[in-house]
N, C-alpha and C positions, 0 to 999 in steps of 0.2 A: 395441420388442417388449414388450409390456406382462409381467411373471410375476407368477406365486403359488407362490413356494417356501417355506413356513412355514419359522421355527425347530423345526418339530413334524418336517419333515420329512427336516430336514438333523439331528436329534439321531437317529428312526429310522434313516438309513443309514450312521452314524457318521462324519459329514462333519468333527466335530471336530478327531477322531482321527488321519484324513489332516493335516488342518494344522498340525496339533503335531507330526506328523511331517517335515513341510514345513518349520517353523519351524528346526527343529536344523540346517539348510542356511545359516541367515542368516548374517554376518555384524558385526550391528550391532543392539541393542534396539529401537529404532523398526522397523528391517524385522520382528522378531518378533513385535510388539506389532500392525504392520501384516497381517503374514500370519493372526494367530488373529481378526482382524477382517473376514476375505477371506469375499463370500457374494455368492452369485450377481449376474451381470452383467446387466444389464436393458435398456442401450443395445446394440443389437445390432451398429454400427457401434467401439463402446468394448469389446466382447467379443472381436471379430475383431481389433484392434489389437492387444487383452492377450495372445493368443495367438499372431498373428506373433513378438510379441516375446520370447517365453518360446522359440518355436520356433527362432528366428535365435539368441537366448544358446546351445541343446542346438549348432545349428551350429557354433558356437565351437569347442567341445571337439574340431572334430573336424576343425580347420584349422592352418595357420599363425597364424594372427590374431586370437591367442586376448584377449576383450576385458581390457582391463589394470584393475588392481588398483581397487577400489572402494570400500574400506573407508574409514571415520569415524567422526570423535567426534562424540556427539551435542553439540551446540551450540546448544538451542532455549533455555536458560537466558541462557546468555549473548547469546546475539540479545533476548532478550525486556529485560535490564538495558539492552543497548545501547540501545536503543527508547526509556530515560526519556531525559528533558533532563539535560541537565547532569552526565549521570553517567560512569563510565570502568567499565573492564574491564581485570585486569591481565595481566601480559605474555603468561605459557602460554595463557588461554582467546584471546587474541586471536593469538596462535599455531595456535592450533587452527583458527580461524576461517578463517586465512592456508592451514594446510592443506587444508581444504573447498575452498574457492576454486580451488587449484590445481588438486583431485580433478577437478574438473568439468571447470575447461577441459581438461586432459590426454586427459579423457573424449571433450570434442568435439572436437577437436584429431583423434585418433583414428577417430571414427565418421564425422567428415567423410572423412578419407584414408581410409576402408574404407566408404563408403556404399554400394557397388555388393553388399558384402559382405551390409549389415547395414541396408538401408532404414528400417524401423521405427524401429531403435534411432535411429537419426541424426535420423527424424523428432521420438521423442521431444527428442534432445536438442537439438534445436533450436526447442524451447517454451522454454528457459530463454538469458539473455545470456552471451557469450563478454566480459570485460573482464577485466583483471587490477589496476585500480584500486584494490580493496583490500588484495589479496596484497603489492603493489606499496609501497602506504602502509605497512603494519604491516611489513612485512618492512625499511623504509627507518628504522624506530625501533626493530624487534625483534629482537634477535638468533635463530640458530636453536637456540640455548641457552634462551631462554626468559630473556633479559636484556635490558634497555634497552641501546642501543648509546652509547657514549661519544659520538658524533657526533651524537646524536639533536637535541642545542642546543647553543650557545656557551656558557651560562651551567652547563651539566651537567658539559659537557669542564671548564670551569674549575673546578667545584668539587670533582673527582676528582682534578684534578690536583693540589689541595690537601688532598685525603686522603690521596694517594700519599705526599705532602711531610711532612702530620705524621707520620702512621704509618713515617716514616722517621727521624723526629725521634726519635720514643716507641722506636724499636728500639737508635739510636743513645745515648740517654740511660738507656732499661736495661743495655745490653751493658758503660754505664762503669760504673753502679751496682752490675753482676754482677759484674764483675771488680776493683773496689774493694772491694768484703766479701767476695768469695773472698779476697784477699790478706791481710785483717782475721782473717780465721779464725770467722766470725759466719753462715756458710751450714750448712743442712743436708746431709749427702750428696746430696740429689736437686735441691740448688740453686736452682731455681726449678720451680712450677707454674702454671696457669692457672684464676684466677675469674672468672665472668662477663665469659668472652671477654677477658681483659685477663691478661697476665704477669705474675705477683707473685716477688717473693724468699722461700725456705722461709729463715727465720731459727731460729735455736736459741733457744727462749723464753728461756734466759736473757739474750741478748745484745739481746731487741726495743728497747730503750728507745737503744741505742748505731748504731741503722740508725734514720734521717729517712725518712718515706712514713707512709701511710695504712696504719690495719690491715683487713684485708678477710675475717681470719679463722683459724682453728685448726685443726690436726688433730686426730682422735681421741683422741690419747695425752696432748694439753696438750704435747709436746715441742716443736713445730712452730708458730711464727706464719708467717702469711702476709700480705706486706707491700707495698704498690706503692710504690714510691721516686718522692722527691718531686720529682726533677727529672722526672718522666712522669706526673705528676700535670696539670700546666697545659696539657701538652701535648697528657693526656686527655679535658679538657676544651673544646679545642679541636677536638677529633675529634670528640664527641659533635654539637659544635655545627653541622659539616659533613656530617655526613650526617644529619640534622635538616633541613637545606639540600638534599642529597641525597633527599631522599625526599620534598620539597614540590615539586620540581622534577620532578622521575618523575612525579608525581602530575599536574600542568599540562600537561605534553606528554601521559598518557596519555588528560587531558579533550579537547584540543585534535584526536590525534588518532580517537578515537571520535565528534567532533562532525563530523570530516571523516567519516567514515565510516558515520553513521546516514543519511544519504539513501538507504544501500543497504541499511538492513534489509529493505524485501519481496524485495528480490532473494538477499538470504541465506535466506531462507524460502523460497523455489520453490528453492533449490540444495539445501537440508533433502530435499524434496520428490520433486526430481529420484533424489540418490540414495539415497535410502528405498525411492522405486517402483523402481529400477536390481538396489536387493539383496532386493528382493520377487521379481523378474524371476529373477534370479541364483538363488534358492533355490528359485524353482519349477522350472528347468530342471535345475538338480543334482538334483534329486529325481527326474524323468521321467527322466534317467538311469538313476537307481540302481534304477527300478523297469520299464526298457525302455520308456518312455512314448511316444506320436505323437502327431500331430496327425491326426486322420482327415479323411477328407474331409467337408465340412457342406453336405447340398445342402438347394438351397430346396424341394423333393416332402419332404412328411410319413413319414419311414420311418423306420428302426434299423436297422442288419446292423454288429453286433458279432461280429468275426471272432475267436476265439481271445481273449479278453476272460479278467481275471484280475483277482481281488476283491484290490486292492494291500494293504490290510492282512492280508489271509488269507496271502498273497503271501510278505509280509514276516518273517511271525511262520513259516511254514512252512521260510522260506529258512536261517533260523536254526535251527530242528530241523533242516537237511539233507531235510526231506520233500517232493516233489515236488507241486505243486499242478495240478489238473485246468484245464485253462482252458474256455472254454462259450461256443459260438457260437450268438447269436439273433438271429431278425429278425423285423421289425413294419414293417407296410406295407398297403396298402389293401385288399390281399386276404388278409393275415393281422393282422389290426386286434389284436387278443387272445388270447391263449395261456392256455389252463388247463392247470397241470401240476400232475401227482397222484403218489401214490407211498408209498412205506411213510416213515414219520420218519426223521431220521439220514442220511437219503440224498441232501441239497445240496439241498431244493427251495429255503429262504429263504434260503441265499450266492446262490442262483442270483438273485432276486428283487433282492436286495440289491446284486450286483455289477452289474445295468443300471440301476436308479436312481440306484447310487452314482458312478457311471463319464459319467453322464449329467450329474448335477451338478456334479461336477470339472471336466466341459469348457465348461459356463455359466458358473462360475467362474472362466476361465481359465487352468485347468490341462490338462497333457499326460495321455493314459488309456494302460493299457498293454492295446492292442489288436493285431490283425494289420494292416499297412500299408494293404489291401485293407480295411480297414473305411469305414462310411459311418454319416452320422447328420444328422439334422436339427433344431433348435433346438426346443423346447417352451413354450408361456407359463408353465404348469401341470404342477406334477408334485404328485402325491398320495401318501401313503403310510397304510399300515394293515397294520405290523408289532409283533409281539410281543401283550401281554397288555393292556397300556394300565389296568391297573385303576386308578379314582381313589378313594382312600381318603376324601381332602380333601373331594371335591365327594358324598360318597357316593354314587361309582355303581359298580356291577360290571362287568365284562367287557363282558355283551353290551351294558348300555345306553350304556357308552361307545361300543360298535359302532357301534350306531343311530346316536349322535349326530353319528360319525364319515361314517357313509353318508348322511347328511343334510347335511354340510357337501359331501362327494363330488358328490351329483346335483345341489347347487346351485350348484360352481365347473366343471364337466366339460364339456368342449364339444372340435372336432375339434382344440383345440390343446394336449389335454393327455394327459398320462402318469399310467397311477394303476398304485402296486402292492400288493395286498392279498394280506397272508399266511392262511392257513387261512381263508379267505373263506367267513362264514355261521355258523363257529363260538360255541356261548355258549350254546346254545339247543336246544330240542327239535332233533334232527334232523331231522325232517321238515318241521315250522314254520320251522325258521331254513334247512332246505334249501331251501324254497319260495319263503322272502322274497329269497335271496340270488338264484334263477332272478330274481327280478322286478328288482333292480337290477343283475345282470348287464345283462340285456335292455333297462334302460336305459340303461347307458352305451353296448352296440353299436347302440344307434338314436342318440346323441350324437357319434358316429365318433369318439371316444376310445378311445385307445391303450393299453392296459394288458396286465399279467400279473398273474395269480393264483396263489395255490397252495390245494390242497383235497384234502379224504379223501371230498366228498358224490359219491354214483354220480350224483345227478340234475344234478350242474354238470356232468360229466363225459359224459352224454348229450344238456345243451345242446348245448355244447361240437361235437358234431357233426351236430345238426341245423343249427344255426347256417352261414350261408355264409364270413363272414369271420372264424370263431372258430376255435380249431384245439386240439387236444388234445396233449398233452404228457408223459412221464413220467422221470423219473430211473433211470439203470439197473441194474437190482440183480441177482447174482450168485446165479441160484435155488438152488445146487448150495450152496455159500459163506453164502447169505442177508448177502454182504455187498456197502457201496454201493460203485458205480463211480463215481460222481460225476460221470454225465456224463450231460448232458441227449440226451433223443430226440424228436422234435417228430415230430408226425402219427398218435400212437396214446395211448391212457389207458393208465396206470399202476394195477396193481394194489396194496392194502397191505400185502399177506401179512402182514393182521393176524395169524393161527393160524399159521402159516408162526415168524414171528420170533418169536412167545410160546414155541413148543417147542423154536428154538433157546435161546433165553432160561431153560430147565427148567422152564416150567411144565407140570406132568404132561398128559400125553396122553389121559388120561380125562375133568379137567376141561375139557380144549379141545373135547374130541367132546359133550362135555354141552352148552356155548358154543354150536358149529357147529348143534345141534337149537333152541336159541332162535329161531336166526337164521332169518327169511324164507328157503324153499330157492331161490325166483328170486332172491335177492341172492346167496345164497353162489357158484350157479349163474353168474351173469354176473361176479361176483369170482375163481371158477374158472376159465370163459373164457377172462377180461382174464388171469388170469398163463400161462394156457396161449399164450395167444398172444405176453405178452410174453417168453416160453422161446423160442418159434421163431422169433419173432423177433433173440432173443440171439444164437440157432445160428445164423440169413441172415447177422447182423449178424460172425459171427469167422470164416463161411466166404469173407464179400462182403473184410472184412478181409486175409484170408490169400491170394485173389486177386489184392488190390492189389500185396500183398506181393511174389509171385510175379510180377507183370507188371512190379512197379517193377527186381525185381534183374534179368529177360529185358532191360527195357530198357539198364540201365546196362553189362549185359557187351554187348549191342549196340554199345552209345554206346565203351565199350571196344577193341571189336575194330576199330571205324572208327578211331576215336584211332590204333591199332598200324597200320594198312593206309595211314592218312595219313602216319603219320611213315617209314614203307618207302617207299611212291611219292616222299617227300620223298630220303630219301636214295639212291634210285634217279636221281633225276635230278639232282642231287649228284654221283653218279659217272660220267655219262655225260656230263655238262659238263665233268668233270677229264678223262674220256677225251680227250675231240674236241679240248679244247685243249694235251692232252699230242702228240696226234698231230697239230697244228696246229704246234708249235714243233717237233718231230723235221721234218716238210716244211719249215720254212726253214732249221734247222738244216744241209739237207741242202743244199739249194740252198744257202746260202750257201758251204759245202763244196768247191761242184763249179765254185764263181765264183772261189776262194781255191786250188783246183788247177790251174785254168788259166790265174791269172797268173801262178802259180810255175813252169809249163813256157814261158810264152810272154815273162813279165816286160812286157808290152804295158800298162801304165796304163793307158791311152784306151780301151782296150777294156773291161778289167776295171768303170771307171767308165762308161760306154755301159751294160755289160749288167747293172748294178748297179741302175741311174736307171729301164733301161727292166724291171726284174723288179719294181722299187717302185713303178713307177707302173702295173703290173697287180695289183698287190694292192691298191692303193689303188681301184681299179674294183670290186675282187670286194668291197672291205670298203665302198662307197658305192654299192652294188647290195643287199646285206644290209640298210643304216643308210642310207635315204635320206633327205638331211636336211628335219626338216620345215620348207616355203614358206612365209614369212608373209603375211598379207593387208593390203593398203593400211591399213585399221582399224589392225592391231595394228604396222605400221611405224612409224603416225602415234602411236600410244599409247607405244609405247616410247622415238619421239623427244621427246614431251610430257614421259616421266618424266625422261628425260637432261636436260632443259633445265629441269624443276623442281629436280633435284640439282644441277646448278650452281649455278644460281639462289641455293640453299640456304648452298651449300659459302660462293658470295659474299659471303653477306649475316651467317655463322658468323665468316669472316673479315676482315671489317668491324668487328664487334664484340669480335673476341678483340685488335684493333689498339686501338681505342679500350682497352680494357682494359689492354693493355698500358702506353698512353701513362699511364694514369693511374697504374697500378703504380710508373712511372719517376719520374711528381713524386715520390709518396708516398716511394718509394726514398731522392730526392734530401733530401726536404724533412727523413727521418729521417737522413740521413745526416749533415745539416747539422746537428740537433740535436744528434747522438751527438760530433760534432767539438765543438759549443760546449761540451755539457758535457764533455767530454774538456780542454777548454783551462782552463776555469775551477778542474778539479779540484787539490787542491792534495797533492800528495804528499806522506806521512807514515811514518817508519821502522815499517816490521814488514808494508806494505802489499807483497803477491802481485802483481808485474808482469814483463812480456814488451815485446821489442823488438817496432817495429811490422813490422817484416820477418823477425820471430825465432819461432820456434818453442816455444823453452827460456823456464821459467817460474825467477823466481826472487825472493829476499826485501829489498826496500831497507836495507841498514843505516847508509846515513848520506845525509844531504840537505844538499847544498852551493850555496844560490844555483841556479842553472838545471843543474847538477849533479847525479849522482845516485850512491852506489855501489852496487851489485847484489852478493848472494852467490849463488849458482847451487850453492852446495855444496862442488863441488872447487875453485872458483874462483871469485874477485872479479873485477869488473868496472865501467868507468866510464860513463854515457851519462849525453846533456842530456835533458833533462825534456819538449820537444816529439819525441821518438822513440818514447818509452814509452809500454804500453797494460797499461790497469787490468786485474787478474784478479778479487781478493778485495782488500776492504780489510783494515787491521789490525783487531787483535780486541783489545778495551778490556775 
């Protein structure tokens, strides 16, 4: 579907404005930077995709299966370093990377288990690869610290191990050096401090020369030297030398693994990609939330029926004064091709103008419109606009010749697949000249079966308007009594301006306006009288026709009420006629059985009693299988039911086949662990202070002595002896 949606077009309907509203929804800078880039759809099959998918995320909110967490760092930097040769990336950004990674799969992981949910979404996701290859890699040398793992190489493990070793050395040989000049009498009260990263001795200046070490420095007062003693000197310099070692070695394993890793940078770029588009989706569906948004229906017939339609930014800034906003239903279709609506200023014609082109272009775009359910629309190549004043300072033109040039670009892009909306249409100009030229380019856009609205104060658009067959007149409705606007559109009649009307509300004296009124042509004022005469009575049809609905809607509802109350009585009327029949159902056996239990007690006759017991049960069993005949089944459903019975066994078999192999295999693993738990049990070598238990005992207790294959236990209250294959380990001793 080819369009022509200018940047001219999307600045007059404040299409910006929405997406920077859109944007505060995101998540992450690339979906932001991606949302304020967002402008009409042009693939018409890539349009209807974008909006399934915006439409299934609003789903979301409003299920169990709400889509899980999306969020990331952006990582296009560090993809783009990975990408040189020979280069690395340190531990956090390939941390980050590792977190991307998992985002996605979790993502599709998800959408696959919920496709039935979320088709689109799952289609997207499955444009991008499921692996865990690089999470897999970096996570196997990254800690989730954002550290190299001690395991990362042999050669690492050893050379930490040998950091460990001096830096125990350096502690060990200052602790004797600290405690050798504290006994000297040659420390500061605060003993020792720390310079660059290394332990020194605070010395008393006088005593520096009687303490061996390096000087590393002074306090403020000159009282204080600061010393590193010379037995942790060599020591120090063995430690510098190892992790010099340490960080060459980081450094080889981090090239090693980014060089395993860079076959997969386009596929870290489509996973950028993937959810970039995921939190574009994500903040346009939060937003059709927040502003009641749908998806309306899009049929292929050229039409509009915006039902109950609300200009979202007017919407929004309203919501927040607390002030209720008008919503405005129109339609455009083959036999109302064009609408002209007229009216006094101030009274919604250009929100009105402005919320169907605007609402039009949000759903070319992709986004949710906040309409009535029942709305319908159909796609446009072409949308037009020619709102506001347009003056160009720059190109020096005025108003009206930007007009011209603007209705020049109009007749030459308009044809049956476009939308045009022109506000004050004709204005700039003599009235009567620029009313005349505006009759001729009306006239031809309705011979181009182009779709548009107008708005206008000319009587002669207003008179096309309904010689025209497919053109239709319009006006905003205004409170004659009040002279104030209702805000709400009325289609099928012209609007008057009550130009004089609103000036004398407004204080302009009443003599200048009658002066006014004598300039004016008396057949203009005359048909401007008319037109507001009729749109009075029509006001008053319009709050009589109102206050009828009124009246009909609350007739129906105590109707619908009173049914409510007669159902719920017939309900518990036959309630209590069911408790009767089976009250008076059990009083009759009650009684019978009464009169079966008094004349075994005269007669003491058992046989009898159970005779007349057998045959009283098996007449009620007549009356209740006379009532409930049971229902016959037909050869069909004998044979289907014996079919199901013999697929559940089938089943049952084939469950229990496998739960046995299962088992068997349990029983090695059982074994095979069992054998191990005994080897190391045998091998282990018991040690005094070691937590153990007899193998047949319960009682935990502490070894205090190991005698040869001997053992003694203290249990507490009491000692005891056992040989060494009896015992089971609890806790080893603690070193």
């Amino acid at each position: 579907m080819k369009q022509n949606i200018s940047e001219k077009t999307l600045q007059d309907l404040e299409f910006t404005a929405v997406l920077e509203q859109v944007a505060l929804s995101c998540i992450s800078q690339l979906g932001r930077k991606e949302i304020l880039n967002t402008r009409p759809i042009y693939n018409k099959e890539a349009l209807f995709f974008e909006l399934n998918l915006v439409n299934e995320y609003v789903a979301s909110f409003e299920n169990e299966n709400r889509i899980p967490n999306h969020g990331f760092d952006n990582i296009t930097d560090f993809v783009k370093r990975l990408a040189i040769e020979n280069s690395y990336l340190e531990a956090d950004a390939l941390l980050k990377i590792a977190t991307v990674t998992q985002t996605v799969n979790e993502l599709k992981k998800f959408l696959k288990k919920f496709k039935e949910y979320y088709p689109t979404l799952f289609d997207l996701s499955e444009e991008v690869e499921y692996t865990t290859f690089v999470s897999d890699a970096i996570l196997k040398i990254v800690t989730p610290y954002g550290e190299i793992a001690d395991n990362a190489s042999s050669a690492l493990k050893q050379i930490r191990r040998g950091i460990n070793q001096v830096r125990g050395k350096i502690g060990e040989s200052f602790s004797r050096a600290l405690s050798k000049n504290i006994a000297n009498g040659y420390l500061d009260d605060i003993k020792e401090s720390i310079i660059d990263n290394q332990r020194v001795l605070a010395v008393l200046a006088m005593h520096r020369k009687k303490v061996q070490g390096s000087l590393m420095g002074t306090s403020k007062s000159g009282n204080i030297v600061y010393i590193a003693p010379q037995a942790t000197l060599s020591y120090s310099r063995e430690l510098q030398n190892l992790l010099y070692e340490e960080k060459q070695e980081i450094i080889r394993i981090l090239r090693a693994l980014a060089e395993e890793i860079r076959p997969l940078v386009p596929l870290l770029k489509e996973y950028l990609e993937f959810l970039t588009h995921l939190d574009l989706v994500g903040a346009k569906a939060k937003y059709a939330v927040s502003i009641n948004a749908i998806l309306p229906k899009i049929s292929n017939e050229q039409k509009i029926y915006l039902r109950d339609a609300y200009h979202p930014i007017l919407w929004k800034k309203n919501e927040d004064k607390d002030i209720t906003t008008i919503p405005q239903t129109i339609e455009l279709n083959e036999k109302q091709q064009i609408i002209v609506i007229s009216g006094p200023n101030a009274g919604g014609k250009s929100i009105t103008l402005k919320t169907i082109g605007l609402l039009q272009v949000m759903l070319q775009s992709g986004l949710l419109i906040p309409v009535h359910e029942r709305s319908e629309t159909s796609l446009f190549g072409t949308i037009l606009t020619d709102i506001g004043d347009n003056q160009s300072i720059e190109n020096q033109l005025s108003t009206y010749s930007y007009r011209l040039k603007n209705m020049r670009y109009f007749l030459r892009k308009c044809d049956a697949n476009t939308l045009f909306l022109i506000d004050e249409f004709g204005t700039g100009s003599d009235p009567e000249l620029g009313g005349a030229l505006a009759e001729i380019f009306l006239e031809e856009f309705y011979q181009k079966k182009s779709f548009g609205i107008i708005t206008t104060h000319y009587a002669n658009l207003k008179v096309l308007a309904n010689e025209l067959e497919n053109v239709t007149n319009a006006n905003m409705q205004f409170d004659e009594r009040t002279l104030e606007p209702k805000y709400k559109l009325f289609i099928g009649q012209a609007g008057s301006s009550f130009t004089f009307e609103v000036a004398q509300k407004n204080g302009i004296p009443y003599s200048l306006i009658n002066r006014a009124k004598k300039r004016v042509e008396s057949e203009k004022v005359r048909l401007d009288k008319t037109i507001s005469k009729l749109q009075k009575e029509r006001n008053r049809l319009q709050k009589t026709s109102d206050s009828l609905e009124k009246q009909q809607s609350k007739g129906q509802e105590h109707i619908e009420s009173l049914q409510e109350k007669e159902q719920k009585i017939r309900e518990k009327l036959e309630g209590f006629q069911e408790l009767y029949d089976n009250n008076q159902r059990m009083l009759g056996l009650g009684r019978k059985l009464n009169e079966l239990l008094n004349k075994y007690f005269q007669t003491n006759n058992k046989k009898e009693l159970s005779a007349n017991f057998f045959k009283w049960v098996a007449a009620e069993k007549t009356k209740f299988t006379k009532k409930n005949p049971p229902k016959k089944k037909t050869k069909t459903e004998k044979a289907k039911d014996k079919k199901i019975a013999d697929e559940q066994k089938e089943a049952i078999k084939k469950v229990e086949q496998e739960v046995l192999k299962k088992v068997v295999k349990v029983r090695q693993e059982k074994k095979v662990e069992a054998k191990k738990i005994a080897e190391e049990r045998a091998s282990y070598v018991f040690k005094v202070g070691d937590r153990v238990r007899l193998i047949d005992g319960n009682s935990v207790g502490t070894i205090d002595k190991v005698e040869k294959k001997s053992v003694f236990i203290n249990y507490g209250l009491f000692t005891t002896k056992a040989t060494l294959d009896k015992l089971e380990l609890v806790e080893k001793a603690k070193r």
